[in-house]
C-alpha positions as a Markdown table, in Angstrom:
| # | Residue | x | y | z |
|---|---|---|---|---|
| 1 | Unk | 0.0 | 0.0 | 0.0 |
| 2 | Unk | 1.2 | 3.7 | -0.5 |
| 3 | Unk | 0.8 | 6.7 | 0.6 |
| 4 | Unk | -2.5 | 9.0 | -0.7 |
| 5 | Unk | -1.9 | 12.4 | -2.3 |
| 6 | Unk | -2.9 | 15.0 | -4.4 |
| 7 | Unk | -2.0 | 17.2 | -7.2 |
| 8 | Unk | -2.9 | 20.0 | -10.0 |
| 9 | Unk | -2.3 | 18.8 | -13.3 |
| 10 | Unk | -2.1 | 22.2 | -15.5 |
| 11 | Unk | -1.1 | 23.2 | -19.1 |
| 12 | Unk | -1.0 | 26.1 | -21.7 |
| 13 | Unk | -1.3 | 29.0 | -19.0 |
| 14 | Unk | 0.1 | 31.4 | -22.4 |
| 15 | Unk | 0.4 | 34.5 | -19.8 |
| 16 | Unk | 0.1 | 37.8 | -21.2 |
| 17 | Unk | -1.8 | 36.5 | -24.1 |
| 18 | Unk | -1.9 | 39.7 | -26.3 |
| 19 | Unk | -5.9 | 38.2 | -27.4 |
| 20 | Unk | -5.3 | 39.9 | -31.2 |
| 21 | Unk | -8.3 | 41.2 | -33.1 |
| 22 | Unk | -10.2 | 43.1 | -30.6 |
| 23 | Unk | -9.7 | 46.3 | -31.5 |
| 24 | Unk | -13.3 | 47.3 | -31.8 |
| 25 | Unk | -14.1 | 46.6 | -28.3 |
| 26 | Unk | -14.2 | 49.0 | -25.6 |
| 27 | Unk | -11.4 | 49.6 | -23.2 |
| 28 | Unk | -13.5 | 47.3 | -20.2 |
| 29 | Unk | -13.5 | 44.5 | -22.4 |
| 30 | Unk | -9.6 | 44.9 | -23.9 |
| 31 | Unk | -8.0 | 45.6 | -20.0 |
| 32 | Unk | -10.6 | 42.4 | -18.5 |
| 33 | Unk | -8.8 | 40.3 | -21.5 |
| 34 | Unk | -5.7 | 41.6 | -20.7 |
| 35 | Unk | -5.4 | 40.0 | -17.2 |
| 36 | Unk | -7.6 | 37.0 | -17.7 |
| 37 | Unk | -4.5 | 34.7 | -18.2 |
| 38 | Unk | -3.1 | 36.2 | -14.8 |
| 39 | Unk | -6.8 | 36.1 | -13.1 |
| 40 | Unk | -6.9 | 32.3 | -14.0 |
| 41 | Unk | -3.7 | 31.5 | -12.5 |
| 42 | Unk | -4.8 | 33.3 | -9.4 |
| 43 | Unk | -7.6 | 31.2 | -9.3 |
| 44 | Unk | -4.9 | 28.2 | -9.7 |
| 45 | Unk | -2.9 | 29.5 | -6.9 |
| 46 | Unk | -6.2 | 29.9 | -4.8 |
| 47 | Unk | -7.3 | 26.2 | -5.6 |
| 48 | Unk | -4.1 | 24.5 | -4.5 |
| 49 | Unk | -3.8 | 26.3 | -1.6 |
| 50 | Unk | -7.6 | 25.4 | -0.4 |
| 51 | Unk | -7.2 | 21.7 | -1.7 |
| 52 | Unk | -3.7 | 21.3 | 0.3 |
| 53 | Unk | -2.4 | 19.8 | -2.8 |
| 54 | Unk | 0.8 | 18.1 | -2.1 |
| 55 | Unk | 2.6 | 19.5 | -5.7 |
| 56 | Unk | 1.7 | 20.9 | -9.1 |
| 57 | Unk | 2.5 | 20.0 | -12.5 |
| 58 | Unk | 2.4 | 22.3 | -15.5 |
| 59 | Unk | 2.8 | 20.8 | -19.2 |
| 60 | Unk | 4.2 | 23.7 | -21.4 |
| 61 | Unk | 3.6 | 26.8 | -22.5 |
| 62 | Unk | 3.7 | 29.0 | -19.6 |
| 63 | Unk | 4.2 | 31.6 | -21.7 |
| 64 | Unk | 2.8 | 32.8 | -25.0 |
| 65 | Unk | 6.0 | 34.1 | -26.6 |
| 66 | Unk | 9.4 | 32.8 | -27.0 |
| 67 | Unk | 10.4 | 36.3 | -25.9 |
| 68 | Unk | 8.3 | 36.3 | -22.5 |
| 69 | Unk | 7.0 | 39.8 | -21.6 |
| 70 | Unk | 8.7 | 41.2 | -18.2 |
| 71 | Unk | 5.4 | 41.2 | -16.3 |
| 72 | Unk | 4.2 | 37.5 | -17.4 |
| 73 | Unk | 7.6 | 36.2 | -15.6 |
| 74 | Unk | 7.5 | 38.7 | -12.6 |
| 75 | Unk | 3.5 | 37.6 | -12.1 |
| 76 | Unk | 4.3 | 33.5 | -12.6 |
| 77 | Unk | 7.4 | 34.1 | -10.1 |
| 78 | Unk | 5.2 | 35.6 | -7.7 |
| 79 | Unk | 2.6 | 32.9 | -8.3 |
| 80 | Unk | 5.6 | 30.4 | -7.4 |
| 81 | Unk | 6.5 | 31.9 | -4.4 |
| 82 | Unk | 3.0 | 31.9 | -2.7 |
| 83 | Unk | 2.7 | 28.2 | -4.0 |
| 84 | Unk | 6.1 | 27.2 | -2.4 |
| 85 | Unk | 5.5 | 29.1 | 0.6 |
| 86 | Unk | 2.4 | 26.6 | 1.2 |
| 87 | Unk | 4.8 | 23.7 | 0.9 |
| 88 | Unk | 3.3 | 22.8 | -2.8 |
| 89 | Unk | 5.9 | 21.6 | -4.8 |
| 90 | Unk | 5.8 | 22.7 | -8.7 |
| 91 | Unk | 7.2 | 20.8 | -11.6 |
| 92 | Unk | 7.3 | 22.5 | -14.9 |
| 93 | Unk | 8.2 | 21.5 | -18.9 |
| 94 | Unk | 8.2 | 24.0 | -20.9 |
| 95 | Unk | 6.3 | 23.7 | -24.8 |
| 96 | Unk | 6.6 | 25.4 | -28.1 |
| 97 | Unk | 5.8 | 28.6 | -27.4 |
| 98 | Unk | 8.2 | 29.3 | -24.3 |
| 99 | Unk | 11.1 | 27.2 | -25.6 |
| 100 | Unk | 14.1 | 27.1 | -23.4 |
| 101 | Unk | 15.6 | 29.0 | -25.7 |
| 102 | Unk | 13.7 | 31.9 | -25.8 |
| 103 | Unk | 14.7 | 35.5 | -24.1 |
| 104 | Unk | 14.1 | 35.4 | -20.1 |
| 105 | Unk | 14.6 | 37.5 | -17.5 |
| 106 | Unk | 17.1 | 36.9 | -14.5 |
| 107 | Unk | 14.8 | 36.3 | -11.8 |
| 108 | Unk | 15.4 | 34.2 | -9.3 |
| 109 | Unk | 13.4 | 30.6 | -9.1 |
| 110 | Unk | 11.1 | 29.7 | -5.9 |
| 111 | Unk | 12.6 | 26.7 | -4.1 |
| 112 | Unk | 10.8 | 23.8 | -4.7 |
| 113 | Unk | 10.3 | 25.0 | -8.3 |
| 114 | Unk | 11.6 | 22.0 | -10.3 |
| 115 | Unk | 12.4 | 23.2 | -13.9 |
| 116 | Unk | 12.9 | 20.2 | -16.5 |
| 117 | Unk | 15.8 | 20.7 | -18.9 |
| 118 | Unk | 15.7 | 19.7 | -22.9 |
| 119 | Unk | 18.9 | 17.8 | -22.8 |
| 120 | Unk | 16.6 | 14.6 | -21.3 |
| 121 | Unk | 13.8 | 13.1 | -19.3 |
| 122 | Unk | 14.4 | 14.7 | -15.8 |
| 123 | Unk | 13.5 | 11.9 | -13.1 |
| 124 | Unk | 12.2 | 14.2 | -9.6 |
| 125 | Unk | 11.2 | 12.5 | -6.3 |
| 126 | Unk | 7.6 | 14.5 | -5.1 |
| 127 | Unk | 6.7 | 14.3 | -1.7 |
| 128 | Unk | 3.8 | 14.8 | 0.5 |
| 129 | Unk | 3.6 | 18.0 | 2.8 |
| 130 | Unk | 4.5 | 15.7 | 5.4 |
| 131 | Unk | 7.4 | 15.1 | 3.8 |
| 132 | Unk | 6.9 | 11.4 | 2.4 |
| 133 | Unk | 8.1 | 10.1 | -0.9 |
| 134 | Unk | 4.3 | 9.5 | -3.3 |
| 135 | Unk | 6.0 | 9.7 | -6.6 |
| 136 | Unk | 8.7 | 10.2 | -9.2 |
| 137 | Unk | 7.9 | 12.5 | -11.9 |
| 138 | Unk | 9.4 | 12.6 | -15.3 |
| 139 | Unk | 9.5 | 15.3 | -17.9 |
| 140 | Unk | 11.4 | 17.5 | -20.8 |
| 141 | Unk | 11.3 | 20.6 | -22.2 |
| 142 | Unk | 11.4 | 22.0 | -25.8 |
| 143 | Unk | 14.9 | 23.6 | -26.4 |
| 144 | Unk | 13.4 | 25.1 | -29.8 |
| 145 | Unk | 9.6 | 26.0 | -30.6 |
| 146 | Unk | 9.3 | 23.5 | -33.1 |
| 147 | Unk | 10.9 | 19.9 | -31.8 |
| 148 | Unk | 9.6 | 17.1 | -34.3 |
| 149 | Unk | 11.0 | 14.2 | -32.8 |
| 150 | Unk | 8.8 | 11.5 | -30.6 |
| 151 | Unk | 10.0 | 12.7 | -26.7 |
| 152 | Unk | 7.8 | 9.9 | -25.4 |
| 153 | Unk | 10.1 | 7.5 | -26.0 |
| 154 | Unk | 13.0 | 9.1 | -24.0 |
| 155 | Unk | 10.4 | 8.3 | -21.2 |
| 156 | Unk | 12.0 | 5.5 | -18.8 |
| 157 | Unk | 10.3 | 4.3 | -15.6 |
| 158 | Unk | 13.1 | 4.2 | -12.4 |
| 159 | Unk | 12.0 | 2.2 | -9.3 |
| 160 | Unk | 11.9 | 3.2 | -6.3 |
| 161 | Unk | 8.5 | 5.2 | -5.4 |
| 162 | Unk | 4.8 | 4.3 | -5.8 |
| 163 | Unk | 3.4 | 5.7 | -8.7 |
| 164 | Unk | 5.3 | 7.5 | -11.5 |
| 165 | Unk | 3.7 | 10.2 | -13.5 |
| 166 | Unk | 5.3 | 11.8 | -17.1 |
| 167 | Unk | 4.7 | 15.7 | -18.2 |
| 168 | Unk | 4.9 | 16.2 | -21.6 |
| 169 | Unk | 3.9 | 18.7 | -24.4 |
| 170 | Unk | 2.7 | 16.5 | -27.1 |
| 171 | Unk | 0.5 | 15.9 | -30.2 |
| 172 | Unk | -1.1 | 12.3 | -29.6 |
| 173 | Unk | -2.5 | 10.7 | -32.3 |
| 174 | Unk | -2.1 | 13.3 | -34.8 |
| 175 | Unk | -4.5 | 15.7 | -33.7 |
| 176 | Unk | -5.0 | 17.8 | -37.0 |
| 177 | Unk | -6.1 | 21.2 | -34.9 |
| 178 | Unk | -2.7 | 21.7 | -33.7 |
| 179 | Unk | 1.3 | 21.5 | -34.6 |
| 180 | Unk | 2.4 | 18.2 | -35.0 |
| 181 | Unk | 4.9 | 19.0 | -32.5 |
| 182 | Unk | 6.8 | 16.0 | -30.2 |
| 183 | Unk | 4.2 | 13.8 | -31.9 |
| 184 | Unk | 3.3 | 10.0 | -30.5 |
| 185 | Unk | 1.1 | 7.4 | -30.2 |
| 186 | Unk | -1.4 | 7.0 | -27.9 |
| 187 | Unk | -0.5 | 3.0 | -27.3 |
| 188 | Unk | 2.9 | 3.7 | -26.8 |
| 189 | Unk | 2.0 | 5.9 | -23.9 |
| 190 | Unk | -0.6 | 3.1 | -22.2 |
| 191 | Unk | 2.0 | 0.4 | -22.3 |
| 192 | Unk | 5.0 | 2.8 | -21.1 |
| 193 | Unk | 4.5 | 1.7 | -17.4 |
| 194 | Unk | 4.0 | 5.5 | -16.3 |
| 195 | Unk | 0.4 | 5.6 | -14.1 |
| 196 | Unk | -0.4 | 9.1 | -15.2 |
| 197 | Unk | 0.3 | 11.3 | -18.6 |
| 198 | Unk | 0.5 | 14.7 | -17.8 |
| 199 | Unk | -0.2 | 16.4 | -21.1 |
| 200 | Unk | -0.1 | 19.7 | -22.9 |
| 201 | Unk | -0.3 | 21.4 | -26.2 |
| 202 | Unk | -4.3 | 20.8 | -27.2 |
| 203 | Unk | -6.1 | 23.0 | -25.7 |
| 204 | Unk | -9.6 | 21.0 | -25.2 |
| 205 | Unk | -9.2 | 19.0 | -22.3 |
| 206 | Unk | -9.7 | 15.5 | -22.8 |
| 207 | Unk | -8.9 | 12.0 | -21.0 |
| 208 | Unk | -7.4 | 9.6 | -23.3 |
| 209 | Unk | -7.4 | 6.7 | -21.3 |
| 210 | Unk | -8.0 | 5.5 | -17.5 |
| 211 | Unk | -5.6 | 3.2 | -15.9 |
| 212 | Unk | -2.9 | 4.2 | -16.7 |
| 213 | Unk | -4.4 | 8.0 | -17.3 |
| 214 | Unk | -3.6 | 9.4 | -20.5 |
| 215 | Unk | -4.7 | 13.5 | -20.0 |
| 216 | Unk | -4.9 | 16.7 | -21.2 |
| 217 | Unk | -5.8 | 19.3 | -19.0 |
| 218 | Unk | -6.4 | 21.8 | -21.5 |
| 219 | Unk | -5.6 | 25.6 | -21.1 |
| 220 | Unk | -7.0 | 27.6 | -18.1 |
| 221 | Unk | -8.2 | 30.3 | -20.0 |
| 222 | Unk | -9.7 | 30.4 | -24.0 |
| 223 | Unk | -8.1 | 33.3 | -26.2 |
| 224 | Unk | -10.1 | 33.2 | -29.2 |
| 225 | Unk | -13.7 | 31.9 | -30.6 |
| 226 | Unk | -11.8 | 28.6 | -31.6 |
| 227 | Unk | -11.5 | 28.3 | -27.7 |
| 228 | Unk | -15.0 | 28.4 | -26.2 |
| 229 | Unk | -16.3 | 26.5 | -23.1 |
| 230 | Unk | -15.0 | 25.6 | -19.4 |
| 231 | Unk | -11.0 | 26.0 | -19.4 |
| 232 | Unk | -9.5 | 25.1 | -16.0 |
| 233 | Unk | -7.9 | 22.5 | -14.6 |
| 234 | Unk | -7.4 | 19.0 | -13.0 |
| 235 | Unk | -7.3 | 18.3 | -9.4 |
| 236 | Unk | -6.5 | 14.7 | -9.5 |
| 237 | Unk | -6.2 | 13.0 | -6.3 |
| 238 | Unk | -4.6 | 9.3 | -6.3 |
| 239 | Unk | -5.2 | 6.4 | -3.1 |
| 240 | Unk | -3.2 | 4.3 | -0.6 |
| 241 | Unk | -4.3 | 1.8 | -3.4 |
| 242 | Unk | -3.7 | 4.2 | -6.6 |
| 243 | Unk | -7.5 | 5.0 | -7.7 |
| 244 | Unk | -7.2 | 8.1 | -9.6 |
| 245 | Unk | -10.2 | 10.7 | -9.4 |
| 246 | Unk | -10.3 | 13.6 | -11.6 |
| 247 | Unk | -11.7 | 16.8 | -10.8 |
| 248 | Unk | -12.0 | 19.4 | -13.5 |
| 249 | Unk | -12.1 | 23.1 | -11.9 |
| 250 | Unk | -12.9 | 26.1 | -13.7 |
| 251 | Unk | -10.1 | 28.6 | -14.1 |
| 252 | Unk | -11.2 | 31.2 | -16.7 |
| 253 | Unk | -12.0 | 35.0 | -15.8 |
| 254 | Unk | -13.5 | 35.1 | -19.6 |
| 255 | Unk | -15.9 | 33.1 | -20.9 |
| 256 | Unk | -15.5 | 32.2 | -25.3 |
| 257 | Unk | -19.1 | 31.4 | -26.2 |
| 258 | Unk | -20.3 | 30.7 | -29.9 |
| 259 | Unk | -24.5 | 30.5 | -29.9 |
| 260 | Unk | -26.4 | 29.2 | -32.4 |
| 261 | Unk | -29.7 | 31.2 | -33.6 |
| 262 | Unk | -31.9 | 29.6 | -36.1 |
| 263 | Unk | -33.9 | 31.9 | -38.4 |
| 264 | Unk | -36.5 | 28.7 | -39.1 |
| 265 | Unk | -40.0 | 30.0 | -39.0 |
| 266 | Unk | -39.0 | 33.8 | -39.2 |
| 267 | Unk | -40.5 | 36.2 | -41.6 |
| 268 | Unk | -39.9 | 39.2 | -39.7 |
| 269 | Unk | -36.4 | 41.0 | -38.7 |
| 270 | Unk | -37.9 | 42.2 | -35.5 |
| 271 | Unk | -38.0 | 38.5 | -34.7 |
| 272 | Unk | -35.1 | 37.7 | -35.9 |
| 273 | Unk | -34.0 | 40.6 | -33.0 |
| 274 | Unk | -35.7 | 39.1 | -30.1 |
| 275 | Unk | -34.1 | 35.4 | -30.8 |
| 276 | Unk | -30.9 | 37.4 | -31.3 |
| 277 | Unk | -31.3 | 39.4 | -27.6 |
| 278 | Unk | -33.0 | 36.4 | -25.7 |
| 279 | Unk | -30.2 | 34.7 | -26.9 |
| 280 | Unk | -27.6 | 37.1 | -25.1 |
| 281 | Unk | -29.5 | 37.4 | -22.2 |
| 282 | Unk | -29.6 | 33.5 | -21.3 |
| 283 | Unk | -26.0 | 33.1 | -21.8 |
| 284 | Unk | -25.5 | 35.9 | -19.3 |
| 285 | Unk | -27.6 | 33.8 | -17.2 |
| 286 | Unk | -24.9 | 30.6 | -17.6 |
| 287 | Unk | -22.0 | 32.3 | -17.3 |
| 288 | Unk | -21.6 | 32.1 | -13.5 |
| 289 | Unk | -21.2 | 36.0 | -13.4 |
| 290 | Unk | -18.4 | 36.1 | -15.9 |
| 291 | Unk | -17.8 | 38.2 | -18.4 |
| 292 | Unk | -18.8 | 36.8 | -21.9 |
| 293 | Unk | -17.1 | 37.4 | -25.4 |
| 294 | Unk | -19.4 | 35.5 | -27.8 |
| 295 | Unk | -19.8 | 34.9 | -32.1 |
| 296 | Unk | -23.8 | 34.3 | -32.7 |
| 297 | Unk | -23.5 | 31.6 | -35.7 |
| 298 | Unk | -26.7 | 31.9 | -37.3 |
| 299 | Unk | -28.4 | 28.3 | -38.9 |
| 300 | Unk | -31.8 | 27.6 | -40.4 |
| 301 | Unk | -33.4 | 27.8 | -43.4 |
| 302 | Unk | -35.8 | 31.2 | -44.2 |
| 303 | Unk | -36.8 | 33.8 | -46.0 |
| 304 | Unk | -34.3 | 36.3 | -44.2 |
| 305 | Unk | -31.5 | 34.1 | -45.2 |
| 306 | Unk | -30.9 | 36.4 | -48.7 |
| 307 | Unk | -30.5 | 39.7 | -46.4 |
| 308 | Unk | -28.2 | 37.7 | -44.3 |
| 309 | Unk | -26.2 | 37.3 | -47.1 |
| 310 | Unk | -25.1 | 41.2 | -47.5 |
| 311 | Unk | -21.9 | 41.6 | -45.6 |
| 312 | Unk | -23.1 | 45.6 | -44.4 |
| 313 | Unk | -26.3 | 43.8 | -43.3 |
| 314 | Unk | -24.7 | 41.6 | -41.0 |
| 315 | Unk | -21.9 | 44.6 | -39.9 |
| 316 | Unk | -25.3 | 46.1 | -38.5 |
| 317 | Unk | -26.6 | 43.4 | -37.0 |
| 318 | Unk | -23.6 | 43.0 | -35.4 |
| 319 | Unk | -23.1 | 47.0 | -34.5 |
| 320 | Unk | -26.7 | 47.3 | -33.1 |
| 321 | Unk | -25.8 | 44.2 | -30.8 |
| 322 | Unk | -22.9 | 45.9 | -29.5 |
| 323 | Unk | -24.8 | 48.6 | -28.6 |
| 324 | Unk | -27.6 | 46.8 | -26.9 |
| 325 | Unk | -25.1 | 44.6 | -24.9 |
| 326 | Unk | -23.1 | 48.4 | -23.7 |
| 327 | Unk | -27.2 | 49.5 | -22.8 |
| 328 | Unk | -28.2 | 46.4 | -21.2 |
| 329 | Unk | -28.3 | 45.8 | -17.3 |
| 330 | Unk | -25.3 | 44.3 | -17.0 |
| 331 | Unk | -21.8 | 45.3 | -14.9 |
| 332 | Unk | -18.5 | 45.4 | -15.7 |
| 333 | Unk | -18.0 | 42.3 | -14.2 |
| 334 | Unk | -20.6 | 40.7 | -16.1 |
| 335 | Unk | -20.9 | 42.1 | -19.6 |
| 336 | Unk | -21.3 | 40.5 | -23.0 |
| 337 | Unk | -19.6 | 41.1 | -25.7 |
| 338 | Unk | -20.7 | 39.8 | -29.3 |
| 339 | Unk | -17.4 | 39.5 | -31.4 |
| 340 | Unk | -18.4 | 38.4 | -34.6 |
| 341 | Unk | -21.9 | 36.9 | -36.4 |
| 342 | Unk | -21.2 | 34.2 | -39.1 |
| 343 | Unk | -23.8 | 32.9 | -41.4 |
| 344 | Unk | -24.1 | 29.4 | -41.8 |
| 345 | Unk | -28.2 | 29.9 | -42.6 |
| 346 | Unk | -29.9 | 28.8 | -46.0 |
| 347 | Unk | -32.6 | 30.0 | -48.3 |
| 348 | Unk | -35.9 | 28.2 | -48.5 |
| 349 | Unk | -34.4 | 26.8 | -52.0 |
| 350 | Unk | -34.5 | 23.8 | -52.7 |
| 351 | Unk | -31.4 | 22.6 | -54.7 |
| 352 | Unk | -32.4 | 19.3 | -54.3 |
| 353 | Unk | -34.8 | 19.4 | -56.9 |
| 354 | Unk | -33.4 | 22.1 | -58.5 |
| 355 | Unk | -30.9 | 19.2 | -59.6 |
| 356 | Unk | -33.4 | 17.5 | -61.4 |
| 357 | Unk | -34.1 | 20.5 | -63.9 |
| 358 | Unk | -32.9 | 20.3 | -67.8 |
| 359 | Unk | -30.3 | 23.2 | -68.8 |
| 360 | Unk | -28.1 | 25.2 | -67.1 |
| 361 | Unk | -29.0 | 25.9 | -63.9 |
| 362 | Unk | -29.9 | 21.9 | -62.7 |
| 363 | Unk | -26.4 | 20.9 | -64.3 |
| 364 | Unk | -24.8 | 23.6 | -62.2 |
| 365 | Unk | -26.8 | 21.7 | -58.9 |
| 366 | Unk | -25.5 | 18.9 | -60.2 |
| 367 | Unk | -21.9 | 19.9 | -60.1 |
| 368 | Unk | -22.8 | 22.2 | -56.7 |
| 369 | Unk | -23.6 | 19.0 | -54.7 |
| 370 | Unk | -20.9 | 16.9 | -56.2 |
| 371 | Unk | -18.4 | 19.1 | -54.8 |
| 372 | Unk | -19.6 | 19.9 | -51.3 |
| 373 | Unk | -20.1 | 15.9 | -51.0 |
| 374 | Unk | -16.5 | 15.3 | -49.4 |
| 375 | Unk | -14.0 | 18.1 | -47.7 |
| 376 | Unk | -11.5 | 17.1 | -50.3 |
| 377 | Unk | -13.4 | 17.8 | -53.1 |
| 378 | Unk | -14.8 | 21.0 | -51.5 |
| 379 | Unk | -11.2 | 22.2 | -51.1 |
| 380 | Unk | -10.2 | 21.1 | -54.8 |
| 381 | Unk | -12.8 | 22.8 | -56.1 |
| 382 | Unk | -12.2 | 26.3 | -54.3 |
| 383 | Unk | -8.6 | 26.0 | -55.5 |
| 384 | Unk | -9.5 | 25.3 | -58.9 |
| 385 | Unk | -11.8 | 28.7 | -58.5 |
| 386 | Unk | -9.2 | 30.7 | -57.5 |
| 387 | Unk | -6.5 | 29.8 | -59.4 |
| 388 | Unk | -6.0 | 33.3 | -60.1 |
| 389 | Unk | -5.8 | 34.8 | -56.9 |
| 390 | Unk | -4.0 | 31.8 | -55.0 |
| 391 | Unk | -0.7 | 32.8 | -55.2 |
| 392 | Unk | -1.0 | 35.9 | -52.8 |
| 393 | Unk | 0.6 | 34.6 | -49.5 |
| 394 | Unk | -2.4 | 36.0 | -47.7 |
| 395 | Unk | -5.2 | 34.4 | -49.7 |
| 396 | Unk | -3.2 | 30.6 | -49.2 |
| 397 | Unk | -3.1 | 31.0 | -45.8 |
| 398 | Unk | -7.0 | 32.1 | -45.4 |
| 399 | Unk | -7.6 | 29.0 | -47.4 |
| 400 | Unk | -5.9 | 27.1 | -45.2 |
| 401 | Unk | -6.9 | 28.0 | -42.2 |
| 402 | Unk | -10.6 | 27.1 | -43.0 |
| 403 | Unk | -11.5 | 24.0 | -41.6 |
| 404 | Unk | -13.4 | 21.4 | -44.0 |
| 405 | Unk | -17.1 | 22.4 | -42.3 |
| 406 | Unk | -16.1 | 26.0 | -43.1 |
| 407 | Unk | -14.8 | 25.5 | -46.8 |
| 408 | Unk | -18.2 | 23.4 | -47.3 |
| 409 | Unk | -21.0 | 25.5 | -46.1 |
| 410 | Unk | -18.9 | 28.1 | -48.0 |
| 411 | Unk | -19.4 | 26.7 | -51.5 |
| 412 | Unk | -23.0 | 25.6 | -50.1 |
| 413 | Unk | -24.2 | 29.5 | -49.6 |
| 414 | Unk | -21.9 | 30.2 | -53.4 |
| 415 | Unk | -24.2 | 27.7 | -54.9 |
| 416 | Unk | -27.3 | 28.7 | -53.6 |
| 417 | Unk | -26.5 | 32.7 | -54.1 |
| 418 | Unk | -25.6 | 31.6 | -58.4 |
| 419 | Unk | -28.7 | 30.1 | -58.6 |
| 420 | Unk | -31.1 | 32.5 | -56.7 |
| 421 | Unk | -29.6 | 34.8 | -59.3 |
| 422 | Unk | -30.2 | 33.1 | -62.1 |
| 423 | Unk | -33.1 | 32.4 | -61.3 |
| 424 | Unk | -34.3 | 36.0 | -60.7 |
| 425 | Unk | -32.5 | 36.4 | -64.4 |
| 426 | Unk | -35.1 | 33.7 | -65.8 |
| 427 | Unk | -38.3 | 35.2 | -64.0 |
């Protein structure tokens, strides 16, 4: 039997986020995104020292530059310091985007701050507050942001204590929504002989597999509409007998919300409004008195679908919310923020049978449906139609950082705007 213990498992802090393309928003919501990377740590801080966690680990990406800013490392140091003043032991990798060889300040480090190196898998006894050896724990940093090679298998269990647990920044499996960076296999972390797979680098969290834990804690606070949901982290707590429980805690000062607003059934734009402000209102209500930055994505099928479809239209829609959220009865602790409104809707066409007309128009369905009926032909077919334009730096890297839902409910609305046209042509 061993000796029961606690810890944080944390990952992908990116302090001093610089949260790019807000300009438009007032200076409350700009200076509240500003420190929500630091607010989320102090919620960290707060939650280790009220659990009496025995040690902390954090899997990369402390930091969200190379280059750390001066105030990030002055606030993690002090973060450190209260942490190790509790007795709470921290052990820290570092990822691709605060690489050891990035420019740092000379600041001292908190004792009992255990910094893993690059040269190879570090091996560091953790202890209980009282003192008693629970675990080893394993890890390696990035000496570069971009380290290709598979650091899982550097990984070694060493005798000698109870349960061993492995931090490491990683791309399991391939996962396509990130760098490929330190990339391995999932199977070749469950048969490694480590009990627990501290993980970093996706920013979802997610648990991989139980016994031995595969697990990524996700980061503790979103930074764009890509990143919406809960972001915290895991208090994980392991038995004399080594049970593992997971506790997920939430972290995050802001709140990344996208909300989905159907105009089915809607003839009128003041209804279209009300869905629009209801909407707002209830997520508000979910938010646990958090601020909210939030895209409205905007689905259905309708009559209101071909207004939608004018870019100033939807600027106004999206400038009158703005100005209803500044009105409405909320605080500057709780306000709402609506960042963006994407159209995903349809008209009350039917291209189904559309296809099945003679001439033109059906044979262009026909084609339409063809190539929206896979995410490979979808992207072939937007190369092929900007062939012309493609070799601007800008417009390949737009292309390809649509995802395949994106790049086929893009040629969807092209389709059905070509033949609402020609079809107004034939009438």
């Amino acid at each position: 039997m061993g000796v029961a213990f606690s810890f944080i498992h944390a990952a992908d802090l990116h302090l001093d986020s610089p949260f790019k393309g807000m300009g438009s928003a007032p200076d409350y919501v700009k200076e509240r995104l500003r420190d929500s990377t630091f607010a989320a740590l102090r919620r960290l801080v707060a939650i280790a020292k009220q659990e009496r966690v025995d040690f902390i680990v954090l899997s990369g990406d402390l930091y969200d530059a190379a280059d750390r800013s001066l105030r990030a490392q002055l606030k993690l140091q002090r973060a450190l310091t209260e942490l190790t003043e509790e007795g709470i032991d921290v052990f820290i990798v570092h990822g691709n985007h605060d690489p050891l060889s990035g420019r740092q300040a000379k600041l001292d480090v908190p004792s009992g701050v255990h910094v893993c190196g690059a040269e190879g898998v570090e091996c560091i006894p953790a202890h209980t507050r009282n003192g008693e050896l629970v675990a080893h724990v394993y890890g390696i940093s990035y000496a570069t942001s971009a380290v290709n090679q598979n650091l899982a298998q550097r990984f070694k269990v060493k005798g000698g204590a109870p349960f061993h647990l492995a931090i490491l920044h990683a791309n399991v499996d391939g996962n396509a929504s990130h760098d490929n960076y330190a990339p391995c296999q999932l199977q070749e972390l469950v048969d490694s002989g480590f009990q627990y797979w501290a993980l970093g680098h996706i920013h979802d969290r997610r648990v991989l597999h139980e016994y031995p834990h595969v697990v990524y804690a996700g980061n503790i606070q979103g930074r764009s509409i890509r990143e919406t949901g809960e972001k915290g982290i895991y208090l994980v707590s392991v038995s004399s007998s080594g049970a593992i429980t997971l506790d997920f805690r939430e972290v995050a000062d802001v709140v990344w919300q996208e909300v989905s607003v159907t105009i089915d059934g809607l003839e009128r734009e003041q209804q279209l409004k009300e869905r629009l402000l209801r909407s707002m209102d209830e997520l508000v209500k979910r938010s646990s008195g958090r601020p909210v930055v939030m895209r409205f994505r905007i689905e259905g099928r309708g009559v209101l679908h071909e207004r939608l479809m004018e870019s100033i239209v939807v600027d106004e829609w999206l400038e009158e919310l703005r100005e209803w959220s500044s009105d409405g009865e909320y605080s500057l602790d709780t306000w709402i923020w609506p960042d963006a409104i994407s159209v995903r809707s349809g008209g009350l066409l039917q291209l189904e049978a559309t296809a099945e007309e003679d001439g033109f128009v059906g044979e262009l369905v026909r084609m339409g449906i063809a190539g929206v009926s896979s995410p490979e032909s979808a992207r072939d077919w937007l190369m092929d139609a900007m062939d012309k334009t493609r070799s601007q730096p800008k417009i390949r890297e737009w292309v390809a950082a649509r995802s395949d839902e994106e790049l086929i409910q893009l040629l969807q609305q092209a389709m059905e705007l070509s033949v609402s046209l020609l079809k107004e042509d034939e009438e």
